[in-house]
N, C-alpha and C positions, 0 to 999 in steps of 0.2 A: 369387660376386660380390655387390656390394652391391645391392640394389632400387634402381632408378633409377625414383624419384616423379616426376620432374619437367613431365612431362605432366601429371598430374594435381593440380600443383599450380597448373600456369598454368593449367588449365583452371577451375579454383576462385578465379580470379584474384588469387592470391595469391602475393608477391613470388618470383623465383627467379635463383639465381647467374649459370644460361645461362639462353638460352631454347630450346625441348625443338623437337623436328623432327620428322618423317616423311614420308612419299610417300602421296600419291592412286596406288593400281596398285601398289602398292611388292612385292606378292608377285604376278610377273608375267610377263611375255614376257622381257623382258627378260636374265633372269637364266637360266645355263644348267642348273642345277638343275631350275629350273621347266622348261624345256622338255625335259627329261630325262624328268620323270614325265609331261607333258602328250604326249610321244612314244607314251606306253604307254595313256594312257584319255583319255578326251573329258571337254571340257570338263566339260559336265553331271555325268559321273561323277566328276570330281574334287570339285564341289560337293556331290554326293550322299554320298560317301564320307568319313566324320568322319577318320581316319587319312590320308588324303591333305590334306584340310583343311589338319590340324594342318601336317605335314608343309610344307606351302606357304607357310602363316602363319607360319613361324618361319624359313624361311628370309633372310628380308632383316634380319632382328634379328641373327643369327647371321653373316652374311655383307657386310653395309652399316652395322652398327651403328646403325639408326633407336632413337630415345627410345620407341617404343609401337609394336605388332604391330594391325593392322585383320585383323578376319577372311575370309579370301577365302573369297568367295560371290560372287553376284551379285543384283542391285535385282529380278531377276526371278525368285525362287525360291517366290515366295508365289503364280505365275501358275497352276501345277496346281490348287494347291488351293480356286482360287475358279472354277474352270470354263473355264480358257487353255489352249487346246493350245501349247506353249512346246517351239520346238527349235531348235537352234545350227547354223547351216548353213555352212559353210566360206566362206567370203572373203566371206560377206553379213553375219554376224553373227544377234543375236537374230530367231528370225519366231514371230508369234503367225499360225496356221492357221485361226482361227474369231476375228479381228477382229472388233471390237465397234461398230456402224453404225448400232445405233437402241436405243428404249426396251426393246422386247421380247429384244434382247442383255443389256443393264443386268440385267433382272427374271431373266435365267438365272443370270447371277452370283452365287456364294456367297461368304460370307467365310471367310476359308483360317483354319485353326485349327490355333495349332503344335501342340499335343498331336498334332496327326493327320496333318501335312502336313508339317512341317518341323522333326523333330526331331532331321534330321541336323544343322542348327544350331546347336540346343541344344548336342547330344551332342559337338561338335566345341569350340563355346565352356568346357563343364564339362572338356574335357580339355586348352585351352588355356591355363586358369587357373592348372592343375597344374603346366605345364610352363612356365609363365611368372611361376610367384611369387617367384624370385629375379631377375629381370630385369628386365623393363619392366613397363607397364601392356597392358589390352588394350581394343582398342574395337572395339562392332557396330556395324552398320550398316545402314539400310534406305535405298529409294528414298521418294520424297514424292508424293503423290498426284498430281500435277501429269504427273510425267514417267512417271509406270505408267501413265495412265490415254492419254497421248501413244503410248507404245506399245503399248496393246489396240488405241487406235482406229487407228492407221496399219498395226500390223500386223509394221512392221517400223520401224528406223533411217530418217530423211528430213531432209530439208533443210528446207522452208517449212510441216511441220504443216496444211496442207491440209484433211484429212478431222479431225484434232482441233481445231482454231480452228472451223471449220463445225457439228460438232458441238458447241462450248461455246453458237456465237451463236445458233443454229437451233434446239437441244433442250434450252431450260436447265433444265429438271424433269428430264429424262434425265439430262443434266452433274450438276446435284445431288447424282443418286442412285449415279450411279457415283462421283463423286469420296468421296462419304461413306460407301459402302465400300470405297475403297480407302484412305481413312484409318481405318474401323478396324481394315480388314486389321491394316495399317503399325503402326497404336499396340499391339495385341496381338503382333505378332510383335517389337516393338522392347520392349517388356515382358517376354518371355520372354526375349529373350538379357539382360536385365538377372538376372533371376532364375537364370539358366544364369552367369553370372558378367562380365558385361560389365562395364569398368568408365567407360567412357567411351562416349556413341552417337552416332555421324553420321547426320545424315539429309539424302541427296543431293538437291537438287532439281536433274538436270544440262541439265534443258533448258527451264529457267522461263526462260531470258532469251529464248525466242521469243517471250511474248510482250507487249504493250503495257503499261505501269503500270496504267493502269484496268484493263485485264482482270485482271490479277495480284492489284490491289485486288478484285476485284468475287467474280472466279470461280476465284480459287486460293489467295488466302492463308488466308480463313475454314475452308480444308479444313487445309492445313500448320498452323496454330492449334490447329487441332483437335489434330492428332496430338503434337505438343509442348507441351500443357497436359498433358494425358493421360500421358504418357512422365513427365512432371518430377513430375507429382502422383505418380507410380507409386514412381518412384527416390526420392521425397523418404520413403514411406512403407516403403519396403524397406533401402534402405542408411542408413547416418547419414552426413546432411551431404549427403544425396540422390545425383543421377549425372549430369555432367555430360552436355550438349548441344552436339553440331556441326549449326549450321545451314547447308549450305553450296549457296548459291541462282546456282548458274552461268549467267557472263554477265548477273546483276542491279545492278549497279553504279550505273545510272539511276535506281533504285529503292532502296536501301539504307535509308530511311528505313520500308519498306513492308515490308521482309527483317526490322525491328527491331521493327515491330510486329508481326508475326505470331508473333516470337521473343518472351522477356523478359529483361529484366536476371540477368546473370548467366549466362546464357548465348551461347555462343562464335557468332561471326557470320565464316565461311566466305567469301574472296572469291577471286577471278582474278585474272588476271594486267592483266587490262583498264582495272586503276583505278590507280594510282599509290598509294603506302603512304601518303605523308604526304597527303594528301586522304582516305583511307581513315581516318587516325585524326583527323581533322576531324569526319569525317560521321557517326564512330560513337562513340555517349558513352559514355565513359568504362566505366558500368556493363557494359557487353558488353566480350568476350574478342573476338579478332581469331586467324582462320587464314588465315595465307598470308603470301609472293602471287608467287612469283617464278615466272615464263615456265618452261614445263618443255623448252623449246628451249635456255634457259637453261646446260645440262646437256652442250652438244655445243661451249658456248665454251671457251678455254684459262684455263688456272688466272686469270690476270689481270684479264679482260671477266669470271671467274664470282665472282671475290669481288668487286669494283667492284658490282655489282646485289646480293649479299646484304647487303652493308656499306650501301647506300643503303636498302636495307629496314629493316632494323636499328636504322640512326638514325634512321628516319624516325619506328619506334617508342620509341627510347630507352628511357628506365626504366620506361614502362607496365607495369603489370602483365596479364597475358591473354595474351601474344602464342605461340599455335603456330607456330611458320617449315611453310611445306609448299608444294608446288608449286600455280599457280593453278588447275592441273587433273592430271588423271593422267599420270603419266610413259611415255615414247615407249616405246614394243616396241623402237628399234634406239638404245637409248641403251645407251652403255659401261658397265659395273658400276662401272669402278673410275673413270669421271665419276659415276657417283651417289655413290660415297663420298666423293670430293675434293669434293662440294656437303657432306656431312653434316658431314665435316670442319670447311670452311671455315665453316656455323654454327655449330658447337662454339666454334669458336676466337674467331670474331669477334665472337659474342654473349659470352663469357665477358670479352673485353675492355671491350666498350661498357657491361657490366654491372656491373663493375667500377671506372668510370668515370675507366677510363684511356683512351677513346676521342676527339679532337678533335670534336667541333661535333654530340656526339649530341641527337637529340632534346629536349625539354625544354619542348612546348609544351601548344596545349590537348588538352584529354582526358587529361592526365596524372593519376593520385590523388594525392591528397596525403601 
């Protein structure tokens, strides 16, 4: 088959026939393959295991026809090797066992070092690349200081962040110094799977919209900054033409203005489903790439209500250049396979139309290039 760039070309924001797609979770619950091999090993072990990796991450390319394969991993694999007891516990999800609650927690932490900690990663992306060079593109991915450092200090999954807001307002030399190693964690282990062959990086921040603008300005972007200077400098000096970035800051919608300063032009700005698309390419100039934004419930309407919403995103983007179509978050464990395909479809199809400019009343307004 032919290599299909097209990801990697809106991601460079530069013009393209459709526009490219994929799934948040897209190698997942959902699919029975996956639950096939996930019957047999735990979670963990599937992450730890470069061959089951691969295996995972290629099923939805093979199977859904997404434009780019995300490596299945998970935001929390870099917990070991900075001092986390990290373990997966059936219907609760992630628990860190030695939660992190004051300064003297912080001073135990080390910074995880892929050479020594996470080379199943590596070892999985250098084998992904192999097996994906006729195909699609591949993207890594890390979690962002924000929402790692959410989960040392809570411990576990939570609704109001309690003990992490407490700790940002209460211990802010402590917050500091945890947040800034977990961004260089992040920028070292997000430089290594470049090196390992990544060719695109997401860097989730999935629980920043807990909290207020000012805090976000005050006591989280200068760390996300951090790790995205660091990553672009890296890619810029490694690849030609550098590697692109997904900044995708969930539930920050209120704040996009604060998502774009912590990003730079040029790279791709991540949103939800919570903002509406044409207000979306309002508020983000031109210079940034746009992922998203459709409802991943979206996925359980009939053929009809599901292109009605990708067609209104669509337009909304019109001829832009930058635009990933993807859901505004990860896609459901009890969605249909064959509703995720009739979505990837119905972008192919409808994006090739509007792009083509045989579509009525597309887009056409500001933030548009010239």
């Amino acid at each position: 088959m032919a290599y299909n760039d097209l990801l990697l070309r809106a991601a460079r924001l530069e013009p393209t026939e459709r526009t490219p797609v994929w799934m948040m979770r897209q190698a997942g619950r959902y699919l029975a393959e996956y639950r096939a091999i996930r019957a047999r090993h735990s979670f963990l072990e599937m992450c730890y295991t470069p061959e089951l990796a691969v295996e995972v991450t290629l099923q939805p390319v093979d199977l859904v026809g997404v434009d780019a394969a995300i490596l299945f991993s998970d935001i929390l694999v870099v917990f070991p090797g900075m001092g986390l007891d990290l373990q997966f516990q059936s219907g609760v999800g992630p628990v860190i066992n030695n939660p992190v609650r004051s300064a003297a927690d912080v001073a135990a932490l080390t910074l995880s070092d892929p050479a020594r900690d996470t080379t199943f990663v590596t070892d999985a992306l250098k084998i992904l690349r192999h097996e994906l060079r006729d195909k699609v593109p591949l993207i890594g991915f890390a979690g962002a200081p924000f929402t790692l450092a959410s989960y040392a200090i809570e411990g576990r999954g939570t609704r109001d962040y309690e003990h992490c807001k407490a700790f940002m307002w209460n211990q802010p030399d402590a917050w500091a110094d945890l947040m800034t190693k977990f961004a260089d964690t992040v920028t070292a282990y997000l430089c290594s799977q470049i090196d390992a062959g990544a060719q695109v990086v997401q860097l989730f921040d999935s629980w920043v919209g807990f909290v207020a603008p000012r805090d976000y300005e005050r006591s989280v972007a200068p760390y996300t900054k951090r790790v995205l200077d660091a990553v672009r400098a890296h890619g810029a000096a490694t690849v030609p033409g550098g590697v692109p970035i997904i900044h995708f800051a969930n539930g920050a919608a209120c704040m996009l203005d604060r998502v774009m300063a912590a990003s730079a032009p040029g790279d791709i700005i991540g949103i939800d489903w919570r903002i509406d698309m044409a207000d979306a390419v309002k508020q983000i100039d031109a210079a940034y790439g746009i992922q998203g934004n459709i409802d991943p419930v979206a996925l359980f309407a009939d053929d009809a209500a599901l292109e009605r919403r990708v067609t209104d995103i669509l337009t909304a983007v019109g001829t832009r250049p930058g635009h990933i179509f993807n859901l505004g978050h990860g896609i459901h464990k009890t969605t249909d396979p064959d509703r995720a395909r009739a979505f990837i479809d119905c972008v192919k199809r409808v994006s090739t139309r509007i792009r083509s400019g045989s579509s009525q009343g597309a887009y056409a307004g500001g933030g548009v290039r010239p």
